[in-house]
C-alpha positions in Angstrom: 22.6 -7.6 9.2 20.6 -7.3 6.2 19.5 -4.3 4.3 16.3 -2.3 5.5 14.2 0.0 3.0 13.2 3.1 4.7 12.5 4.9 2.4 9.5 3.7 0.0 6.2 5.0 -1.1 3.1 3.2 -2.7 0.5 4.4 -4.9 -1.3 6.3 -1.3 1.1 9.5 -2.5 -1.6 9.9 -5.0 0.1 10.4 -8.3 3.8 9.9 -6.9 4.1 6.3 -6.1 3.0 3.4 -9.1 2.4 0.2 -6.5 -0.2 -0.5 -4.2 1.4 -0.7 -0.7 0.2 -4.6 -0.6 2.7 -4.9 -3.9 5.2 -3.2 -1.8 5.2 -5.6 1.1 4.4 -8.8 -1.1 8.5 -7.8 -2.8 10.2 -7.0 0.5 9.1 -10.4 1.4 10.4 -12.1 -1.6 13.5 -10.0 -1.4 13.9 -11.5 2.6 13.8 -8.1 3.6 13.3 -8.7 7.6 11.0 -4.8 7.9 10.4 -2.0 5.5 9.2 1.3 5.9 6.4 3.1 3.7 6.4 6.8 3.5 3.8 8.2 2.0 3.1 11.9 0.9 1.6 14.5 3.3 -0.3 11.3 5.2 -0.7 7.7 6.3 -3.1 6.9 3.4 -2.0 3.4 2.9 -0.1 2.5 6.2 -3.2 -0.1 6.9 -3.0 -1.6 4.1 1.1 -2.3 4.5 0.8 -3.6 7.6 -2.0 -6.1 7.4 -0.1 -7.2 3.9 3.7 -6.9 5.2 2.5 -9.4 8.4 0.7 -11.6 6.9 4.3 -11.9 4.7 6.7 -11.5 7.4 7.7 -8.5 7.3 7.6 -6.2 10.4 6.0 -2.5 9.2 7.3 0.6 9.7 5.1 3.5 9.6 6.8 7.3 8.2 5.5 9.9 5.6 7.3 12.5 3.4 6.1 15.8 4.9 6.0 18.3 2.3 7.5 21.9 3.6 7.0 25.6 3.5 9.9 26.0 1.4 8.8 23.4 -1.4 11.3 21.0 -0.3 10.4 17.0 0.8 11.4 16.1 4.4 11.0 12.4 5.1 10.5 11.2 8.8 9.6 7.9 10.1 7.5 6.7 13.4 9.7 5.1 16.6 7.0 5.0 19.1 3.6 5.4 20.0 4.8 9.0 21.0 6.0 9.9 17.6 3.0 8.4 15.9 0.8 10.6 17.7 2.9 13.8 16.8 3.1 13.0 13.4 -0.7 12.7 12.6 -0.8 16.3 14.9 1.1 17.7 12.8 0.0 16.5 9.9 -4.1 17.4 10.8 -3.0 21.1 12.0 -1.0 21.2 8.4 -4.0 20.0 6.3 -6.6 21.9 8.4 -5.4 25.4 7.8 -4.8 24.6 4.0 -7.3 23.4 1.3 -7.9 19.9 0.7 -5.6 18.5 -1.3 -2.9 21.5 0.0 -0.6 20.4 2.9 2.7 22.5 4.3 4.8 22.4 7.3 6.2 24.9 8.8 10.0 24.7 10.2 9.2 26.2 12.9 6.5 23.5 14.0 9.0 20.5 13.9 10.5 21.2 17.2 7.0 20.4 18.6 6.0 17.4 17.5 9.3 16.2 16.9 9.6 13.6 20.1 9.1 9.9 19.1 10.2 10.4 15.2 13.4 10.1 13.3 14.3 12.3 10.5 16.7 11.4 6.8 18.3 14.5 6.0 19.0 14.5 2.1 19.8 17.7 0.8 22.4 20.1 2.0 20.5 23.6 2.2 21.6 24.7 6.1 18.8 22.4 7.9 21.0 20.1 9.5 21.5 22.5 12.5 17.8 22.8 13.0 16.9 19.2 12.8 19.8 18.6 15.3 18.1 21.3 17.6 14.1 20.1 16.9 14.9 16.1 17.0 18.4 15.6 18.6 21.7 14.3 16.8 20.9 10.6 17.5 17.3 10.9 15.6 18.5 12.5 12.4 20.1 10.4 9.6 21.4 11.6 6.5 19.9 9.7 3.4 22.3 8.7 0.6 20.8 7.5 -2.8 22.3 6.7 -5.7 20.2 5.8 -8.9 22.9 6.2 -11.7 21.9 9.9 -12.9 24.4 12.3 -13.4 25.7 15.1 -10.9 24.2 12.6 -8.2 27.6 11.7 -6.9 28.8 15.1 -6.1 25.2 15.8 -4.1 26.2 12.6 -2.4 30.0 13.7 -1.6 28.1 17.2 -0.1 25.8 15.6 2.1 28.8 12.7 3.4 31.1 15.9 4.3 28.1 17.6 6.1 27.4 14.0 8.3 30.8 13.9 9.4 30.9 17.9 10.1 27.7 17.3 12.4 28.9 13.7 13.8 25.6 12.5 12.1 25.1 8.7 10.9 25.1 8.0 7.3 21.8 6.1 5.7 21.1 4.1 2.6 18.1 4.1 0.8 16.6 3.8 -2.7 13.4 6.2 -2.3 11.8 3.5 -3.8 8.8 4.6 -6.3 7.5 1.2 -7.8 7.4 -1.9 -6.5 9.4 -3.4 -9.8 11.3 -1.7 -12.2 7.9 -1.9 -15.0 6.5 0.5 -12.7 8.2 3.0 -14.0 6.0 3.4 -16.6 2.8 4.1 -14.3 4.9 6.6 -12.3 5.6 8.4 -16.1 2.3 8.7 -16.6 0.7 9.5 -13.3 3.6 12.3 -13.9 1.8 13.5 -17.1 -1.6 13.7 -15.2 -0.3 16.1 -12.4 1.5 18.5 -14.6 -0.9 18.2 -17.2 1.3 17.2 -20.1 1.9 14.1 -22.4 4.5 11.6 -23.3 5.6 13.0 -26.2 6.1 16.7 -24.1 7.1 15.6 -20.3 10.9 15.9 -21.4 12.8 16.4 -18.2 10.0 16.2 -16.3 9.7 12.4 -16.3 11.8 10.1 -14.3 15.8 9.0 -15.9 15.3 5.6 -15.7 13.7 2.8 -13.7 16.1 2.3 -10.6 13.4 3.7 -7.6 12.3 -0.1 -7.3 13.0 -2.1 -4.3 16.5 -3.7 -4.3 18.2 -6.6 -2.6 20.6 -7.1 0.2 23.2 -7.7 -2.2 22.2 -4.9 -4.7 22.4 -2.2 -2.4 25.4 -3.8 -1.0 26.9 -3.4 -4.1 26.0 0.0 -4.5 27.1 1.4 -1.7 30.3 -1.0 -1.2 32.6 2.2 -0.4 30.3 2.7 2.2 29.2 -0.5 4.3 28.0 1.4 7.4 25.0 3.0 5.3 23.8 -0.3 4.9 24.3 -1.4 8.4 22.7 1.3 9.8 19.1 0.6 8.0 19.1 -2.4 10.3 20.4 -0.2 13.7 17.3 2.1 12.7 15.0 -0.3 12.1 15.4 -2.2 15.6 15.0 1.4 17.0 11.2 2.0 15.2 9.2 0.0 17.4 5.6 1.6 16.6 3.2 -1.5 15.3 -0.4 0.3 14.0 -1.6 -2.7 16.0 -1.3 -0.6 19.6 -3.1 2.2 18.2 -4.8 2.9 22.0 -7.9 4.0 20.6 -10.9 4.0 22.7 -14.1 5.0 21.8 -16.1 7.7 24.0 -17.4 7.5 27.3 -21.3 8.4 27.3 -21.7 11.0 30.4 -24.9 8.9 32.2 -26.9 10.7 35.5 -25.2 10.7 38.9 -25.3 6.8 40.5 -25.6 5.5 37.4 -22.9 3.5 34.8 -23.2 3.0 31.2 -24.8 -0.7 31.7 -27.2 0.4 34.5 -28.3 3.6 32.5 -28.5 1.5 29.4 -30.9 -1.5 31.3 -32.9 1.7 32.9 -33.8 3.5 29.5 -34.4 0.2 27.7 -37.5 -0.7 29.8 -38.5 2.8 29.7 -38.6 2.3 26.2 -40.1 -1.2 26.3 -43.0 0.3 28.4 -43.6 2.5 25.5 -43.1 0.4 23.1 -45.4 -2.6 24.4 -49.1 -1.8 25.4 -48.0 -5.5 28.1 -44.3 -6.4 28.5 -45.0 -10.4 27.5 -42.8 -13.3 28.8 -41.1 -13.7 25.4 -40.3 -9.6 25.1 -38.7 -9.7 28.2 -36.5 -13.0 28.1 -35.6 -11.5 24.3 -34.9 -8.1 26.2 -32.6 -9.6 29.2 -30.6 -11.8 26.6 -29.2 -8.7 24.7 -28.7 -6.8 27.7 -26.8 -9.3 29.3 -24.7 -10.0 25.6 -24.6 -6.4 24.8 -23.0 -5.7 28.9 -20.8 -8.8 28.4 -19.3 -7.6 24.9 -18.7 -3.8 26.8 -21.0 -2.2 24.1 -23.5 -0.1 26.1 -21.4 3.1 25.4 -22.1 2.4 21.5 -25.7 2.2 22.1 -26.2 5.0 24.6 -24.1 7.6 22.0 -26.6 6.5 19.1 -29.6 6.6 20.9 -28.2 10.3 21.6 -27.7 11.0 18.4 -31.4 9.6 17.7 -33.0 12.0 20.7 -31.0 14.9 18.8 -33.3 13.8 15.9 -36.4 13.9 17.5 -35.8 17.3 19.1 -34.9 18.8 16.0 -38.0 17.3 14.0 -35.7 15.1 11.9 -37.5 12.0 10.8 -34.5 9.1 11.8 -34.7 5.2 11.6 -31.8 2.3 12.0 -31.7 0.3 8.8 -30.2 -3.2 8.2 -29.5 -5.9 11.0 -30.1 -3.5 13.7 -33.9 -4.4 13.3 -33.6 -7.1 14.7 -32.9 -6.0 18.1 -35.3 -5.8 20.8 -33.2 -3.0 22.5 -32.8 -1.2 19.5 -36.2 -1.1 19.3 -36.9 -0.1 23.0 -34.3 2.6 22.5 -35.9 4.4 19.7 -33.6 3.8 17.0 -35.7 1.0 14.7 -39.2 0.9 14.0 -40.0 -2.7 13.7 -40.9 -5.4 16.5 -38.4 -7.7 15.7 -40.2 -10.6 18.5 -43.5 -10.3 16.8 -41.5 -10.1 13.1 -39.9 -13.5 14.5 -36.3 -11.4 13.8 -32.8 -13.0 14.6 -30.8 -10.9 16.9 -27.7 -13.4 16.6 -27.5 -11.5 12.6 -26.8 -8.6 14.3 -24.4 -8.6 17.1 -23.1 -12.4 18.8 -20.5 -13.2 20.9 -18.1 -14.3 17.8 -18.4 -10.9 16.2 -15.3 -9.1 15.2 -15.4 -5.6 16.3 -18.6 -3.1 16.6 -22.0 -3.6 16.1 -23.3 -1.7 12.8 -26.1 0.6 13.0 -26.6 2.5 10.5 -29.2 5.5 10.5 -31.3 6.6 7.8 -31.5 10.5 7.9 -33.2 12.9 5.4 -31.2 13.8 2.4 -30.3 17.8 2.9 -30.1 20.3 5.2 -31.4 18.1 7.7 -28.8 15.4 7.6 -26.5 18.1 7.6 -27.8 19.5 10.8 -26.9 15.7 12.3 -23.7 15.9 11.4 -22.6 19.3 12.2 -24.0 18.4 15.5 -21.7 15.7 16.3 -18.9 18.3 15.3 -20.1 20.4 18.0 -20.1 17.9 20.3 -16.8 16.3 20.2 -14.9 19.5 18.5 -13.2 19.2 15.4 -10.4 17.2 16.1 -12.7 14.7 18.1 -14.8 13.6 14.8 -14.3 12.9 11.2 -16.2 11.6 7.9 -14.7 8.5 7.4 -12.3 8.3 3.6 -13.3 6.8 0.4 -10.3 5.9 -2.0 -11.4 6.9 -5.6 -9.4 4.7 -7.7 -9.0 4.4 -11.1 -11.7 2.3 -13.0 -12.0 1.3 -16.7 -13.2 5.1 -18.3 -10.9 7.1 -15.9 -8.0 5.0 -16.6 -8.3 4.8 -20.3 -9.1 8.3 -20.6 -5.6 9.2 -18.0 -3.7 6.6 -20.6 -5.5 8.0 -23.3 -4.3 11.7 -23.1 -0.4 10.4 -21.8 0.2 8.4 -24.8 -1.1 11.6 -27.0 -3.9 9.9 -28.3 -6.5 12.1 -30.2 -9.8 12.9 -28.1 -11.7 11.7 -30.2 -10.6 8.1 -29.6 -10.3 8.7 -26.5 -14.1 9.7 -26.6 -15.2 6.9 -28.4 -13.4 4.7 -26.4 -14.8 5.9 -23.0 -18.8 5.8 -24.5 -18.5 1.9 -25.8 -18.1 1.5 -21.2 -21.3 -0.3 -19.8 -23.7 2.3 -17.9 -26.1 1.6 -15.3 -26.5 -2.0 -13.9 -25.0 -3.6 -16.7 -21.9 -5.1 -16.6 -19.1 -4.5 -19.0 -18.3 -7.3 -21.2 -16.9 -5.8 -23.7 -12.9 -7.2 -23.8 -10.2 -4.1 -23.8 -8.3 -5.2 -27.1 -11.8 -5.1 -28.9 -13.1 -1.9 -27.3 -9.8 0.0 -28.3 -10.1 -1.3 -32.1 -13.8 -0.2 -32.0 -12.8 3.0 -30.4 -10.8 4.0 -34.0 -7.2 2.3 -32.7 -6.2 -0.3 -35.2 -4.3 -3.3 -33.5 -1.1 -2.4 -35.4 -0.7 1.0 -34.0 2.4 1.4 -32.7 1.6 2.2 -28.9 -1.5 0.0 -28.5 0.7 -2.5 -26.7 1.6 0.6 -24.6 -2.4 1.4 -23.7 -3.3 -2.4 -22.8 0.4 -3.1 -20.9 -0.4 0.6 -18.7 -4.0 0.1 -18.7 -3.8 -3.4 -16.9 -1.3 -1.9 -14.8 -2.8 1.6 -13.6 -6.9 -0.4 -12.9 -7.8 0.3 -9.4 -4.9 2.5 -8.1 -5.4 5.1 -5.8 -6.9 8.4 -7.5 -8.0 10.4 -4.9 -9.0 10.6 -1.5 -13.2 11.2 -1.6 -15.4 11.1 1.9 -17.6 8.4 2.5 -21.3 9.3 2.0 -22.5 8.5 6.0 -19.8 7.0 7.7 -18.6 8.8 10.8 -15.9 8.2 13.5 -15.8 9.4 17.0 -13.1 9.3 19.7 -12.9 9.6 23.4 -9.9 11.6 22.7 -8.2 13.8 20.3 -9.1 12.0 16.8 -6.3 13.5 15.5 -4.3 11.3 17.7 -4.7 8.4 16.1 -5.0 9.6 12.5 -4.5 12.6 10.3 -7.4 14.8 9.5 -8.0 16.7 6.9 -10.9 19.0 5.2 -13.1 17.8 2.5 -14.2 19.8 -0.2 -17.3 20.3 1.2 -17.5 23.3 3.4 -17.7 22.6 7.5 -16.6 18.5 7.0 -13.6 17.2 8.2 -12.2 13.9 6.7 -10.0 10.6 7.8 -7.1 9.8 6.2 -8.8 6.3 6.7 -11.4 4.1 4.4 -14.3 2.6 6.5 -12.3 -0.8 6.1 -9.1 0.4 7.2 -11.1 1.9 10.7 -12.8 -1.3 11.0 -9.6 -3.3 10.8 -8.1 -1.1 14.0 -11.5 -1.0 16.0 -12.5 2.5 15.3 -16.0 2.8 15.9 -17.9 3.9 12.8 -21.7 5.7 13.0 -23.4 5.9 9.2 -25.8 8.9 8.9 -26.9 8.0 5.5 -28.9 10.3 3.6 -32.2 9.0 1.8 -34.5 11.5 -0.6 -37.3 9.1 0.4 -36.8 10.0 4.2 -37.5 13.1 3.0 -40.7 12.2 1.0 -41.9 9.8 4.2 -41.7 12.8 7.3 -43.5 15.5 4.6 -46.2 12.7 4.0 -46.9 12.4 7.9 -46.8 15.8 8.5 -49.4 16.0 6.2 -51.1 13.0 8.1 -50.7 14.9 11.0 -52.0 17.8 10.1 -55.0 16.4 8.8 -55.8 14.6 12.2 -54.4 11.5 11.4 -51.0 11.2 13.5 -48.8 8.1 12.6 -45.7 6.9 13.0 -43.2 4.7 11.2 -43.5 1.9 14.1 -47.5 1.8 13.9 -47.7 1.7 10.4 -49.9 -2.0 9.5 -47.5 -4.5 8.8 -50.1 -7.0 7.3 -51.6 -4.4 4.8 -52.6 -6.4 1.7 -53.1 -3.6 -1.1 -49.1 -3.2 0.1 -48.3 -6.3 -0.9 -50.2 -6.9 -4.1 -47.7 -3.2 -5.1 -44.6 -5.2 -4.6 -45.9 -8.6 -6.1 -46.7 -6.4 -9.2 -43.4 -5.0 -9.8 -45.1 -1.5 -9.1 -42.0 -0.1 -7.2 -40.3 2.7 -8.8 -39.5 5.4 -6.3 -39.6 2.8 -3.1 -36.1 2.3 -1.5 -34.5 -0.3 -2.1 -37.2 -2.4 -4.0 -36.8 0.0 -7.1 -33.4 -1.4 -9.1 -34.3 -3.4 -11.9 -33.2 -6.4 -10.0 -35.5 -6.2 -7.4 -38.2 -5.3 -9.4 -37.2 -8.3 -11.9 -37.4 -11.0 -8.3 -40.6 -9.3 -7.1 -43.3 -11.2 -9.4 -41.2 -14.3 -8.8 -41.0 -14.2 -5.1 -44.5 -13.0 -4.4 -44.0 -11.3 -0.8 -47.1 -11.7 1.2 -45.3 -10.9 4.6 -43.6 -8.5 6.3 -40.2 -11.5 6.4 -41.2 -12.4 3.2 -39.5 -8.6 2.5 
């Protein structure tokens, strides 16, 4: 049987790991590792990512996560079964909930709860082994050997062998693997630096002995622990036993509650012509052949759930004087402009539906609602809170990763590098639309660095290295999910910074990927601008509305033709305003 890595974490530990989790996976393969587990820090942050990349390379994922404890000490636990999966993001949510983002600890005391369906690698010798025998049961707790060449290691490793056979526990082999290759070493010295706010030339003992937390081979680890043979066999044993694949998730999204004798597809069909009859002073033959087609597509793909939930969320608007349009594809639905949620005739516009939702679509339709920046949007979203509880909805993650300032100025300050070059170095980065051509070895001798200084080979060898891992975990700037259950179920949640917002461990592409329905409440200043301006109409006896406004109007037009479009959304960046003149829009599909 061949060795099994269960213990490994990726750049998703945020400042504790130096490979992305694809690296990870891409390695295992080339090592012929049959499975390998990633265990991230306080989360499942990159478990997505692994499993899509450890798949499509033929290795089967394992899903686990170093839970950081009360006491300060690192307890590492991995996922068996759909069971344990769903205790572990528990009791990671209820640990990150009560603390402050970026904080996570778990109690002792809580283990016993939410220990069913995981396995635990006992690797210290402090008097825990008798309560994780109690909380998870003798045949779900292994002790975890590693050995990595550093002094006083050995007798540690004696201690905990004496303490397996005292508790008839199994013994385990791992590498707590760091880096995907031994260069990633480096990274992992200075992503050190950057949480204890230190350099190089200070970290001392702080910084890791040598380069030995990269994934091994079969034969490696063999080697290594050749006095002890059943440690390796048992990675293998363990692995057959964690069965969890992110893959049968079980998510579903929510049921909308519709009026006695009614289902979702007949209350859908009945509020659609409703709509239509408002919409249309005469139904025509075209409207309603356009109408019955996405109906019977929209019933057929088991989506009417999706649109009932949004036009909810778009009646909430209304009720609460909160100006609120669908943006994008969506316009060029018929029922989403029966139901309220777009403004634009998309049969008299000539609009193709098939853009936004067909029979081969992948996952969800996308409707994405335009909201007023502020208070208002805020009002929207604390709403959907209310209604499906804390645990129920989430903002949806945005990884923050290190780009070309943040990682030269990180790289900068490690390698001791005065600030002023560091300064310099960071102002010669493009702003604005324009792209950066400047190339890095050119920059840095600009920047004050002469090409023979001893660690510029250090800055460009790091700097290559360290562009676009993981930072920090952000919240995406609309992008909600909803569940018909507990959220929390299916993936750990934690506050923002942001008072009252609640956050997914998840990226909008990782939630798309396992079919979690995402809503964007997107926030627009000019939303703002348009519902003063016709309240004023209003006021003045001159009521409009978004989906009366002239189409054809040519004073309009002869605006955009001219270029004469700062402060109009999304005809105002300088390309748009350069491809106006040039494309001379004299129609509503022109734009």
């Amino acid at each position: 049987m061949c060795y099994v890595e269960l213990h490994a974490c990726s750049a998703f530990s945020f400042l504790r790991g130096g490979s992305f989790p694809e690296q990870l996976a891409e390695v295992a393969a080339e090592l012929k590792m049959p499975a390998m587990a990633l265990l991230d820090r306080n989360g499942v942050y990159g478990a997505q990512r692994f499993s899509v990349a450890a798949r499509e390379h033929g290795v089967r994922p394992i899903i686990g996560c170093e839970l950081s404890m009360e006491d300060g000490s690192i307890l590492p636990v991995l996922v068996a079964n759909r069971t344990g999966y769903k205790n572990l993001c528990e009791l990671l949510t209820q640990a990150h909930l009560r603390s402050e983002k970026g904080e996570c600890a778990v109690g002792w005391d809580e283990l016993a709860q939410f220990a069913k369906g995981l396995v635990v690698l006992l690797g210290s010798t402090e008097g825990r082994a008798r309560l994780l025998i109690d909380a998870f049961g003798r045949e779900n707790v292994f002790v975890e050997l590693q050995r990595h060449f550093i002094r006083g290691e050995e007798r540690i490793n004696r201690e905990l062998i004496d303490l397996a056979r005292a508790n008839r526990l199994s013994l385990l082999a791992t590498n707590g693997v760091q880096y995907a290759k031994p260069y990633g070493r480096e990274v992992l010295d200075v992503f050190t630096c950057i949480r204890e706010h230190t350099h190089l030339d200070a970290a001392g003992k702080l910084l890791t002995q040598n380069a030995e937390r990269h994934l091994k081979s079969d034969r490696e680890m063999r080697e290594l622990f050749r006095d002890l043979p059943e440690a390796i066999e048992n990675t293998s044993r363990l692995a057959e036993r964690l069965t969890f694949s992110l893959e049968n998730l079980g998510y579903e999204f929510p049921e909308y509650p519709v009026p006695a004798g009614h289902t979702m597809d007949s209350f859908v069909r009945t509020i659609v012509w409703f709509g239509a009859q408002q919409r249309y002073a005469a139904i025509s033959a075209k409207v309603k052949r356009q109408i019955e087609e996405e109906l019977a597509l929209i019933t057929k793909l088991g989506f009417p759930g999706y649109f009932l939930i949004v036009w909810d969320i778009v009646n909430f608007c209304r009720e609460h004087n909160i100006m609120v349009q669908g943006r994008g594809s969506a316009a060029n639905s018929a029922v989403c402009y029966c139901l309220g949620i777009t403004p634009v005739d998309p049969v008299e516009s000539h609009l193709v539906f098939e853009r936004f939702l067909n029979e081969s679509r992948k996952g969800w339709p996308d409707i994405d609602l335009d909201l007023p920046s502020g208070d208002r949007r805020e009002a929207v979203i604390q709403e959907i809170y209310r209604r499906y509880g804390k645990h129920g909805a989430a903002m949806t993650a945005n990884v923050i990763s290190y780009r070309g300032r943040s990682a030269a100025r990180e790289i900068g300050k490690a390698l001791n590098f005065p600030p002023s070059i560091i300064d310099r170095f960071s102002h010669l980065f493009a702003s604005g639309d324009f792209p950066h051509t400047l190339e890095l070895e050119s920059q840095i001798e600009q920047a004050g660095l002469p090409k023979n200084h001893p660690r510029m080979p250090a800055f460009i060898r790091l700097y290559h290295a360290i562009y676009g891992l993981p930072r920090h975990l952000g919240q995406h700037s609309g992008g909600m999910i909803i569940c018909r259950n507990k959220l929390s179920s299916f993936v750990p949640l934690e506050n923002a910074s942001m008072p009252g917002r609640v956050v997914a461990q998840w990226d909008k592409d990782d939630c798309e990927d396992l079919g979690i329905v995402k809503v964007d409440l997107l926030g627009l200043g000019m939303m703002s601008v348009m519902q003063d301006a016709l309240e004023l109409c209003r006021q003045r006896g001159r009521p409009l509305d978004l989906a009366h406004i002239p189409k054809d109007d040519p004073a309009t037009f002869d605006i955009m033709q001219h270029a004469d479009t700062i402060g109009v959304f999304q005809i105002e960046s300088r390309a748009q305003m350069a491809t106006l003149p040039r494309m001379k829009p004299e129609c509503f599909y022109d734009v």
